[in-house]
N, C-alpha and C positions, 0 to 999 in steps of 0.2 A: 200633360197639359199644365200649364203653367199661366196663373191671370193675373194684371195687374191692373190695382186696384188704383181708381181716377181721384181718392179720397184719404191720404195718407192719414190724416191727422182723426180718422175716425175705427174705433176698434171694432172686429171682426172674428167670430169664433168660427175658426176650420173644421170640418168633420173630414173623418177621414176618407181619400179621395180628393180633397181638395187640397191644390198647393198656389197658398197666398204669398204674393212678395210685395209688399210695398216701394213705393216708388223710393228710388237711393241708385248709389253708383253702379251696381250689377246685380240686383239681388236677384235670387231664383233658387231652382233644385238645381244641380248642376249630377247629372248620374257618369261617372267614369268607369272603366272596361282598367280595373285596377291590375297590373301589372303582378310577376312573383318577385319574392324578392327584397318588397319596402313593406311599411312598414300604413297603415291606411292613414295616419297623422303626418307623415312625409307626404303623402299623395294631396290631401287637403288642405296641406300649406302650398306643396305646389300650385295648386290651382287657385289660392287665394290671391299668389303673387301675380299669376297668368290673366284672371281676369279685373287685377285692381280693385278686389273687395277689401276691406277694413278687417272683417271676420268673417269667419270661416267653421262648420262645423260637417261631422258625418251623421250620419242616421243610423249606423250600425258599424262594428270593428270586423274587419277582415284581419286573420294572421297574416303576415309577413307572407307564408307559402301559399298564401289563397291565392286565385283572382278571379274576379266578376265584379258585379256589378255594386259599388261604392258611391253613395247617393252624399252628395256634397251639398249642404246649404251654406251660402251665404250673405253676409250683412241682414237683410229683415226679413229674412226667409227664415232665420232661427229665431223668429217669435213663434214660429207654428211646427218646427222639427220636433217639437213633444207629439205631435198625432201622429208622430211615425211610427210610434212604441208598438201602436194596431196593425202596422204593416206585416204581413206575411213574408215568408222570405222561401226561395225554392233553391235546392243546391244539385251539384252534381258533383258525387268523388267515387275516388277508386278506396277501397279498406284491402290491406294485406294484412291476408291471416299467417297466424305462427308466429307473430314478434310483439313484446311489451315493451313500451317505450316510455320515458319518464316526461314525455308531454302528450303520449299518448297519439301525435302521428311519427311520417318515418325523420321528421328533424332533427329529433330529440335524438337522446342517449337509448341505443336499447340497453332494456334490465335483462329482456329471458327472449330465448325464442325454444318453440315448438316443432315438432314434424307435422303438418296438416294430412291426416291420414284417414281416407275415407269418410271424409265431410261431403255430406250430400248437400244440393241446391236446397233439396224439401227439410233438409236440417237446418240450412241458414236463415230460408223461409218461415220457418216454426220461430229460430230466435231474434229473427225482427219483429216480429209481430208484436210480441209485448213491448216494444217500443214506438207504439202508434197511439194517441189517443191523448190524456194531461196523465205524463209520468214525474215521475222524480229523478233526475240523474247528477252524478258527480261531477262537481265543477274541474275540469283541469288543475291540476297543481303545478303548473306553467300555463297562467292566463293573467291576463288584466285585470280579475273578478277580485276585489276588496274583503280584508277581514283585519278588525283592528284598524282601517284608514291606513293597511299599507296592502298592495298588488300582492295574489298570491305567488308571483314568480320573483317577489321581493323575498318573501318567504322559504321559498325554496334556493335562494342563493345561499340562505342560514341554516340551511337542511332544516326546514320544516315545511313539509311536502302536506299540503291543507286539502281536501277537497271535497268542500262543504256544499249539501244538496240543495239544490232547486229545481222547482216544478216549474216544468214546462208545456206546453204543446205538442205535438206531433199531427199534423193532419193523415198524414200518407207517406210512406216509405216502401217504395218496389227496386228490384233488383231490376237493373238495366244491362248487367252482362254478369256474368256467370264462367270464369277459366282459372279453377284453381290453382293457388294459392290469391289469384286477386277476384275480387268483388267489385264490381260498379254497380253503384246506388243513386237513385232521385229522392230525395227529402223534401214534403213542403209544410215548413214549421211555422212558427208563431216566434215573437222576438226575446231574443236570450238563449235561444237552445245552440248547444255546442256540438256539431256534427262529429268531432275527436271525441265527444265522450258516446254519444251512439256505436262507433266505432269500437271503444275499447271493452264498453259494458257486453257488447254480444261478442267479442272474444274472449270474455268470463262465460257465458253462458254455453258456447259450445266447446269451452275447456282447452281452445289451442291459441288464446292471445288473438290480438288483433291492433291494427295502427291506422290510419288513415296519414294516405300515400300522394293523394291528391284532391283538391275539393276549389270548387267553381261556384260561385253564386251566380243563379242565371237571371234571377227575379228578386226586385225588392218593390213590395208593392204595387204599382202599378208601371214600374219600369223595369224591362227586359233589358237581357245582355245588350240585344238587336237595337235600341237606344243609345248604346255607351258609348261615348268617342273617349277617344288614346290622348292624354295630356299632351303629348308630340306633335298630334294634329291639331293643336287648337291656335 
């Protein structure tokens, strides 16, 4: 839902749930069906130029290999994308076990791989579990995430591979398919959590590695994939 307000000149506090846009040349939520590939700062200039806003922002980063669901505000719609920070966010990826990767899914450099040998479902079951509830986990040392006000994969072009903890969320995470050596998983997180480090942290736990192979956001908030139009179509 999207309201716009008949009073521009008077200020308004959003809770979350709600998406204000004050009156201007296009403003709103703009939710895009993000493509693989780019990179989500290329996807949200595209569409700044496509619908003739001024500015332009996201409400959450997709890597380059993702795609789903990519929530675009722009012009006076980024007065209230801070109440986005509360948004829930739902994913769906595949993890292959047996390989360490230096970004932790299968883009990067693999480091090691392993034989996956008599891993049970109720094994992998056992070590997702302690990833459900507010954990702590390692930030990628190939991400976006800041230390010193430079990118950790600023850091790792200078071989110093960081990957400093934060607590996050976890509501729920169930295994959606089950065919060894690969895993399909449903994630429904809280904002900041990095589904590559879910990934890599439970292939320490069951001792054969792990990467994440592919990963879809289907939900941010209260908009679904099933909302997203393709920058092509617009």
């Amino acid at each position: 839902m999207l309201t716009l307000l008949d009073h521009p000149d008077k200020w308004y506090k959003a809770v979350p749930g709600d998406f204000i846009a004050l009156r201007g040349s296009v403003p709103g939520f703009f939710p895009v069906d993000k493509p693989p590939g780019v990179t989500s700062r290329r996807v949200t200039d595209a569409l700044r130029k496509k619908v003739g806003a001024g500015k332009a922002g996201h409400t959450g980063t997709l890597d380059p290999f993702a795609t789903g669901v990519l929530v675009v505000a722009v012009d006076a719609a980024l007065k209230v994308i801070k109440y986005s920070r509360d948004w829930d966010k739902v994913y769906e990826g595949t993890v292959l076990l047996g390989f360490h990767t230096d970004t932790y899914d299968m883009t990067g450099r693999i480091l090691e791989r392993s034989a996956v040998v008599d891993v049970s479902r109720e094994a992998v079951e056992g070590a997702l579990a302690g990833f459900v509830g507010e954990i702590t986990q390692g930030t990628p040392p190939v991400s976006a995430a800041r230390v010193g006000g430079r990118r950790l994969y600023e850091h790792a072009r200078n071989n110093r591979r960081l990957s400093p903890p934060r607590v996050v969320t976890v509501h729920s995470l169930e295994i959606t398919g089950w065919n060894p050596p690969r895993l399909k998983i449903r994630v429904r997180c809280g904002s900041g959590t990095y589904i590559r480090s879910i990934a890599h942290e439970m292939g320490q736990v069951l001792g054969t590695g792990a990467a994440l192979e592919e990963l879809k956001r289907v939900r941010e908030g209260p908009f679904c994939i099933e909302d997203c139009f393709k920058l092509e179509d617009m």
